[in-house]
N, C-alpha and C positions, 0 to 999 in steps of 0.2 A: 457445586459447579466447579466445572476446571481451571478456567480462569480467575476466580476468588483469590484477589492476592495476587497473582503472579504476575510480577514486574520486568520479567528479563527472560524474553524466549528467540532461541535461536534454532530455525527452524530448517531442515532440506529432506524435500520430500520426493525426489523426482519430478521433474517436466508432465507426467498427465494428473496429475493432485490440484484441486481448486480450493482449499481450506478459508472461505471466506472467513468462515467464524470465527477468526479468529482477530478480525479487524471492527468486533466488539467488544474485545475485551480490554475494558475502562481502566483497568490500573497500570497498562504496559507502560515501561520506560524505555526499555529497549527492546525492539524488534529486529531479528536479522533473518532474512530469507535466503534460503538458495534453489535452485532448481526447482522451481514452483513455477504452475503455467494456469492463470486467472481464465479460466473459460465462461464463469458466470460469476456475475456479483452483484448477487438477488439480498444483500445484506446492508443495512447501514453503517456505515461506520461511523465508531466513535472513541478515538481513539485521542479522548481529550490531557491523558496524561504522559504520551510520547513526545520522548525525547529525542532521542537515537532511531536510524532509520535507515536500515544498508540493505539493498536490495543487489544479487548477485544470480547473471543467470536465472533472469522473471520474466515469463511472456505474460502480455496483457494484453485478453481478444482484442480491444479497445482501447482507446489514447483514453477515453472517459475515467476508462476506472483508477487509471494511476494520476488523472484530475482530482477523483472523487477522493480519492485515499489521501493525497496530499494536502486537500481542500480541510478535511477533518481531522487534520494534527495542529492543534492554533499556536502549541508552545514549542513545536521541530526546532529544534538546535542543530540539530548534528544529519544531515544529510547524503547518504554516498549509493550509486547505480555503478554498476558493470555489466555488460551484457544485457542490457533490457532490449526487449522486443515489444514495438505497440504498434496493434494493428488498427486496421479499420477506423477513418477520421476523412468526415467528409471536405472539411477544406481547413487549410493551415491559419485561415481568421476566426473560424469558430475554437480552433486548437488554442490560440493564444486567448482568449474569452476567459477560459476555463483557470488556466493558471495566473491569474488577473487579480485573485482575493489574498495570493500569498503573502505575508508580511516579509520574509525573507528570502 
């Protein structure tokens, strides 16, 4: 498997690339995206050993999934967005719900 091991990926893939899979891979410390656009995320994550978390230039069809993704980081230290785009959320009290579980 690809992910086996691998603790530190920094990834830019162009705006139409959906690489869910890759928010299964249990040994990440650091994650850095660029130019990435979430159109589905048919994937669990589990991304129990992230640390570092810089997202740049990320669309996400849905405010859900950049819930869900941060929902399943429990040890996140290191946090930073630029340019994110999140679509589709049907009211800003179900919005707040969602990032309710964060410890930081």
């Amino acid at each position: 498997m690809v992910e086996r091991g691998m603790k530190h990926l920094d990834l830019s893939l162009g705006t139409k690339h959906s690489p869910c899979f890759i928010f299964s891979f249990r040994a990440l410390v650091v994650l850095k995206l660029k130019d990435i656009s979430f159109i589905d995320f048919l994937i669990n994550v589990e991304l129990t050993s992230l640390k570092i978390l810089y997202l740049f230039n990320v669309h996400f069809k849905q405010r859900s999934y950049l819930a869900e993704l941060l929902n399943e980081c429990p040890i996140l230290e290191d946090f930073e967005a630029k340019d994110l785009t999140l679509n589709s959320w049907p009211c800003d009290r179900e919005f707040k719900k969602y990032y309710e579980n964060l410890s930081k």
